[in-house]
ZAMARKE-612536 format. One record per atom (N, C-alpha, C): residue number from 1; residue in three letters; z, y, x negated. Coordinates in steps of 0.1 Angstrom, whole numbers, always signed. Example, Ala and Ser with C-alpha at 12.3 -4.5 7.8 and 13.67 -1.06 7.14 Angstrom:
- finu, gumi, pz, py, px
- 1, ALA, +78, -57, -132
- 1, ALA, +78, -45, -123
- 1, ALA, +78, -33, -132
- 2, SER, +71, -22, -128
- 2, SER, +71, -11, -137
- 2, SER, +79, +0, -129
//
This chain:
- finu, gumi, pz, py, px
- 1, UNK, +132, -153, -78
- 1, UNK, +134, -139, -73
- 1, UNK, +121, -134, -67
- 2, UNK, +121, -132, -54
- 2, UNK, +106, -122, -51
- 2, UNK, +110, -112, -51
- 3, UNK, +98, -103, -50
- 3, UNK, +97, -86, -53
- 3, UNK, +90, -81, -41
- 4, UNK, +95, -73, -33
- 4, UNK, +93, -67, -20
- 4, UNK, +84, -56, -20
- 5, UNK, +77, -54, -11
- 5, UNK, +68, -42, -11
- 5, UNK, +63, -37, +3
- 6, UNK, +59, -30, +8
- 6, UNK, +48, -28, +17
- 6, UNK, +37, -27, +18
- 7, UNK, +36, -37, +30
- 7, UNK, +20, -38, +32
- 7, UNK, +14, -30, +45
- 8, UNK, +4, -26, +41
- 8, UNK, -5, -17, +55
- 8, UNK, -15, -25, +60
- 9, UNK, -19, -29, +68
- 9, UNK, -33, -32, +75
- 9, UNK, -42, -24, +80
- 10, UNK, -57, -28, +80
- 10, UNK, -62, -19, +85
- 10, UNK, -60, -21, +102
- 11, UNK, -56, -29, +108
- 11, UNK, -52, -31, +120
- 11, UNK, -39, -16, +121
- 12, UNK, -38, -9, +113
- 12, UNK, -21, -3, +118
- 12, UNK, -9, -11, +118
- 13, UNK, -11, -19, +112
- 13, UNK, +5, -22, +109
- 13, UNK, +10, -26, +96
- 14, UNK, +23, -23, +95
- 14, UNK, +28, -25, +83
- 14, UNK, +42, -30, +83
- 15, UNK, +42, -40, +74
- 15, UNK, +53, -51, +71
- 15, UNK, +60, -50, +57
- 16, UNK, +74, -54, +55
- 16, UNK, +73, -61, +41
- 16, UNK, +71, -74, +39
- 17, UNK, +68, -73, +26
- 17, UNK, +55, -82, +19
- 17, UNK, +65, -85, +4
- 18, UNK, +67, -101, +6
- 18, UNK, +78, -107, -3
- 18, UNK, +64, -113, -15
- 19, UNK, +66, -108, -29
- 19, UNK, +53, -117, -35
- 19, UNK, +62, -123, -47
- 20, UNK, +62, -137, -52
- 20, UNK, +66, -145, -59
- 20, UNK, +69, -137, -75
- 21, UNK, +57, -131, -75
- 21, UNK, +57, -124, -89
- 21, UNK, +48, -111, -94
- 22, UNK, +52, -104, -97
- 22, UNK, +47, -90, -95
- 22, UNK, +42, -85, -103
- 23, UNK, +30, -90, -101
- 23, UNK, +14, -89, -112
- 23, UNK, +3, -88, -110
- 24, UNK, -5, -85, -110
- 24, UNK, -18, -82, -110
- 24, UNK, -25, -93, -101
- 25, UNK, -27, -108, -106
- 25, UNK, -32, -117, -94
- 25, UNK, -26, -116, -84
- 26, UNK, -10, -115, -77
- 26, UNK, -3, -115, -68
- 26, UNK, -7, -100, -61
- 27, UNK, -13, -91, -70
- 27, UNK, -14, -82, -58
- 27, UNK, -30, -81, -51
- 28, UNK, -36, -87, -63
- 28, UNK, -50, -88, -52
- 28, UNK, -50, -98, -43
- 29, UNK, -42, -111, -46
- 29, UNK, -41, -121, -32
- 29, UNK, -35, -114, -20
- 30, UNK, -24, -109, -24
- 30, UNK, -19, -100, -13
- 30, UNK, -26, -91, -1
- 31, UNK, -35, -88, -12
- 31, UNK, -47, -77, -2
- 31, UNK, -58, -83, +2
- 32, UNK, -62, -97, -4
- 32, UNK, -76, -100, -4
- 32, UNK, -87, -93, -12
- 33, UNK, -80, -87, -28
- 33, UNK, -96, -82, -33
- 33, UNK, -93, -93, -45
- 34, UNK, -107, -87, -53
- 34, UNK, -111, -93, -65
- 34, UNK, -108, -83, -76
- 35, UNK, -104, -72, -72
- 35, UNK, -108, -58, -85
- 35, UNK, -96, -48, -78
- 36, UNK, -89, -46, -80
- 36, UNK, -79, -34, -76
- 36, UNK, -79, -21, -86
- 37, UNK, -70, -11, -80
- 37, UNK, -71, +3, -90
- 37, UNK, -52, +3, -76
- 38, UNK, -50, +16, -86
- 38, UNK, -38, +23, -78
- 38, UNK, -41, +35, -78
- 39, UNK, -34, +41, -64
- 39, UNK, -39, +53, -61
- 39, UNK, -26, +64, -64
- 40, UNK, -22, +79, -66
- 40, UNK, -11, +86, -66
- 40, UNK, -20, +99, -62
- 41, UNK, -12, +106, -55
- 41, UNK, -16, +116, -42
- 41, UNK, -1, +122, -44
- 42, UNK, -9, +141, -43
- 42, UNK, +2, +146, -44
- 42, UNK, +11, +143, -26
- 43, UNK, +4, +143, -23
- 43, UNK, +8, +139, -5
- 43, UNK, +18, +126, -3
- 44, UNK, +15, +115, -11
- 44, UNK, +21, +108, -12
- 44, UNK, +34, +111, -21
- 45, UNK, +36, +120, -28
- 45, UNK, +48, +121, -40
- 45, UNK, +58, +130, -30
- 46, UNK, +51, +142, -25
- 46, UNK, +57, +150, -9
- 46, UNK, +62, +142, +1
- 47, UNK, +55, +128, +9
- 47, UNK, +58, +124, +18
- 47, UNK, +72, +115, +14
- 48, UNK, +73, +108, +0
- 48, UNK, +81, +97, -2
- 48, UNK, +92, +97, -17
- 49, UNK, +92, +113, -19
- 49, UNK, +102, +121, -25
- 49, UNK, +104, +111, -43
- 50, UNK, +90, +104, -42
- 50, UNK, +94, +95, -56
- 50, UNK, +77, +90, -58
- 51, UNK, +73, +88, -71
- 51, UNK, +54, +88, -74
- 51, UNK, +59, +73, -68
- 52, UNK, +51, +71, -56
- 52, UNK, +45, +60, -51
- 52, UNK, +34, +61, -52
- 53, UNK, +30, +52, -51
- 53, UNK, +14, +45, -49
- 53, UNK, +10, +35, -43
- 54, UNK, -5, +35, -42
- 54, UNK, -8, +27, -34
- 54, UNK, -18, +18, -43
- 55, UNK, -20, +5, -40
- 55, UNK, -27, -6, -41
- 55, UNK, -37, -11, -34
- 56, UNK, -50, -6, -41
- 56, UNK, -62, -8, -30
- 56, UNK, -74, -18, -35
- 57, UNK, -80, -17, -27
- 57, UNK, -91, -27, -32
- 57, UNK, -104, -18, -38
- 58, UNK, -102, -22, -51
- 58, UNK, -111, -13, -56
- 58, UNK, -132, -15, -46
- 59, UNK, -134, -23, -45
- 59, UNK, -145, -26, -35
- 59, UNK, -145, -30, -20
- 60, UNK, -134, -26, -16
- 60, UNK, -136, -24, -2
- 60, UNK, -146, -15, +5
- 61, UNK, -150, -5, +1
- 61, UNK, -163, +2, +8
- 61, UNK, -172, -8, +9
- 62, UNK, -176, -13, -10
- 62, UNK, -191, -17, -12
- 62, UNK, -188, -33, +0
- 63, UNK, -175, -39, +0
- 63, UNK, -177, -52, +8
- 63, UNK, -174, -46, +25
- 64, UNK, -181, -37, +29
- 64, UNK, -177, -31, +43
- 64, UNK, -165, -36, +47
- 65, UNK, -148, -33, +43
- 65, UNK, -140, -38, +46
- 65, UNK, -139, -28, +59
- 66, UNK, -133, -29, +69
- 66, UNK, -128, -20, +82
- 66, UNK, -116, -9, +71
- 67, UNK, -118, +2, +77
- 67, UNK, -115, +13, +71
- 67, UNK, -96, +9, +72
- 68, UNK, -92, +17, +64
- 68, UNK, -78, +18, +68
- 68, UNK, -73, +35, +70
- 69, UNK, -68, +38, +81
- 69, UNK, -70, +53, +86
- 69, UNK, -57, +54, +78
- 70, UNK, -48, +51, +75
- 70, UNK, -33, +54, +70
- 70, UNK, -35, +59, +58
- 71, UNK, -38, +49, +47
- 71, UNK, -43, +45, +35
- 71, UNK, -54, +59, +34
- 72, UNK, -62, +63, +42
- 72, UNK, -73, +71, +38
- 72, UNK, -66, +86, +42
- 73, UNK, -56, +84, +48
- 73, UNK, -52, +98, +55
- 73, UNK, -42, +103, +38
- 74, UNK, -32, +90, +33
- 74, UNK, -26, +93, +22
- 74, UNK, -35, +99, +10
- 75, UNK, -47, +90, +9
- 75, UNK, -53, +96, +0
- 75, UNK, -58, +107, -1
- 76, UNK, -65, +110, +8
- 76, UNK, -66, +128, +10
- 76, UNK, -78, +131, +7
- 77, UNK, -84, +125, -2
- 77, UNK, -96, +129, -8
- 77, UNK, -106, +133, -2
- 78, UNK, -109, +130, +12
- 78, UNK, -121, +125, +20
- 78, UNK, -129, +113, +22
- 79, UNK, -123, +109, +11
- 79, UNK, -132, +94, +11
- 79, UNK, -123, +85, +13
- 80, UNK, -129, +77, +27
- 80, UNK, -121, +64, +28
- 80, UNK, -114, +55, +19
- 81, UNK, -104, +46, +24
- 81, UNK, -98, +36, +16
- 81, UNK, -105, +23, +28
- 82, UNK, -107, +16, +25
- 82, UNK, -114, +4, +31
- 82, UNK, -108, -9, +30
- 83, UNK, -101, -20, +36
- 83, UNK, -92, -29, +34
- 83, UNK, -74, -28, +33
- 84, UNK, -70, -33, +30
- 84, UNK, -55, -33, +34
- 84, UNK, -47, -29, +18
- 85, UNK, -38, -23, +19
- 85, UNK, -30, -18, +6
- 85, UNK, -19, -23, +6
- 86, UNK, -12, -22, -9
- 86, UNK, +5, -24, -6
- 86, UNK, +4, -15, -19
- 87, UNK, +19, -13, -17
- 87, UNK, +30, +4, -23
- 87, UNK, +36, -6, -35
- 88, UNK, +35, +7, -50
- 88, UNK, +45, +4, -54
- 88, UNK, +50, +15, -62
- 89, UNK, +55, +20, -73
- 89, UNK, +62, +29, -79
- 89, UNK, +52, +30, -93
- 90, UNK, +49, +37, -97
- 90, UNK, +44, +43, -112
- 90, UNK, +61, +52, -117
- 91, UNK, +62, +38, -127
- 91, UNK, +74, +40, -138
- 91, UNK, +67, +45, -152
- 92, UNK, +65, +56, -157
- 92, UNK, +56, +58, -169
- 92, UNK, +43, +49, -167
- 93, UNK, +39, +40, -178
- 93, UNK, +28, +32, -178
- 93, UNK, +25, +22, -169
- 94, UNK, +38, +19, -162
- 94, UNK, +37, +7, -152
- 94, UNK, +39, +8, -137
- 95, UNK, +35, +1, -131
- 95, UNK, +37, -1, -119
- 95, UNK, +49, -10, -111
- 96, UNK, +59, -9, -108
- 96, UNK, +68, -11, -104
- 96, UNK, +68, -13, -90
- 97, UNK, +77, -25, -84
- 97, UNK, +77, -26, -72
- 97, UNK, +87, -20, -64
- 98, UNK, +82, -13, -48
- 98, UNK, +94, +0, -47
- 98, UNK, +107, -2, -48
- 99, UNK, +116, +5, -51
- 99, UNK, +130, +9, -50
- 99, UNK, +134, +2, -38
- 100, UNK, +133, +5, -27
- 100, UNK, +136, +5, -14
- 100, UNK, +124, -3, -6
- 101, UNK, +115, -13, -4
- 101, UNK, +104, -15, +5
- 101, UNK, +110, -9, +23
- 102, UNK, +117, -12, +25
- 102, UNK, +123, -11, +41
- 102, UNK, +124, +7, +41
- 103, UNK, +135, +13, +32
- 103, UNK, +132, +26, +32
- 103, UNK, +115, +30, +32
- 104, UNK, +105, +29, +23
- 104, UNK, +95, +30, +23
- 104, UNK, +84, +34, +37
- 105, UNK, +87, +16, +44
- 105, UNK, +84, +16, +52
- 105, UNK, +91, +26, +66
- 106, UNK, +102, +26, +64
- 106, UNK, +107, +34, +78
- 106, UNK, +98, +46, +79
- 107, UNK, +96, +56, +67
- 107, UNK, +92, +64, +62
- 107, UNK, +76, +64, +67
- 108, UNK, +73, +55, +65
- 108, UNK, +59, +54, +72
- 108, UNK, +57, +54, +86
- 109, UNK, +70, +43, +94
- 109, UNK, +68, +39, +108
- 109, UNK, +76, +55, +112
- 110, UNK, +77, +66, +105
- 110, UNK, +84, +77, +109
- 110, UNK, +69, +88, +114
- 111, UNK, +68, +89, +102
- 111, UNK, +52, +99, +101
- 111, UNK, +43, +93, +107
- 112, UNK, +37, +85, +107
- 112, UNK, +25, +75, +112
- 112, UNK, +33, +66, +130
- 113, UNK, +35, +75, +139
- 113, UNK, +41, +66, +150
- 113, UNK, +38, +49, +157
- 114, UNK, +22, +58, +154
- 114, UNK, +14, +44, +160
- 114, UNK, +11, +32, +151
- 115, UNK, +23, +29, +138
- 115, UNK, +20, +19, +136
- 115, UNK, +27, +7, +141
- 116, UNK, +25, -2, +141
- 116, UNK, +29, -15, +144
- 116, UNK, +37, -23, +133
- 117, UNK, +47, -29, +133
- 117, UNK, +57, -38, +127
- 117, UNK, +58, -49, +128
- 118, UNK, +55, -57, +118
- 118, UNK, +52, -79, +118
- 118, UNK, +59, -79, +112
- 119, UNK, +67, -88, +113
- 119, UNK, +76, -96, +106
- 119, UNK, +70, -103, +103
- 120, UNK, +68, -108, +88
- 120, UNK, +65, -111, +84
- 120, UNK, +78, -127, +75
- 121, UNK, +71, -139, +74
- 121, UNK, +83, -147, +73
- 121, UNK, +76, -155, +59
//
């Protein structure tokens, strides 16, 4: 059984992203880090009507990843997200993979126009 999700690039585009097993190593391979954190933004809980979150690289600044404008625009903070993310759901203590990936994403390719769509296989 895979577990679906969305993924962002910093290139602008975003796909769903099929990962074998939905855990902790599968999500830093996913992204390319070594160290992750998840993110939750009231902006994100407004834009996607359910606590999503995002999946970041926790050292993407310090390894000069290329910024992600999406990723940093959700976050809100001011401070960049750096490297590529993927979404998932905070269920109480855990992290869950979204409800919907494709809903998710429409939702993104709705608000954000200029992203781009891979199919990903």
């Amino acid at each position: 059984m895979a577990f679906k999700t969305v993924k962002l690039t910093t290139d602008d585009t975003v796909s769903i992203l099929e990962l074998p097993v939905w855990n902790l190593d599968e999500w830093e391979k996913a992204i390319g880090a070594d160290c992750t954190e998840h993110v939750k933004t009231q902006l994100m809980l407004d834009l996607f009507g359910e606590m999503v979150v995002m999946i970041v690289d926790e050292s993407g600044l310090c390894k000069r990843l290329p910024k992600n404008r999406v990723a940093s625009y959700l976050y809100g903070c001011g401070c960049p997200v750096a490297g590529d993310v993927i979404f998932g759901i905070l269920d109480g203590p855990d992290i869950t993979p979204p409800t919907s990936a494709e809903s998710l994403m429409q939702t993104l390719k709705f608000n954000f126009r200029f992203l781009k769509e891979r199919t990903v296989t």
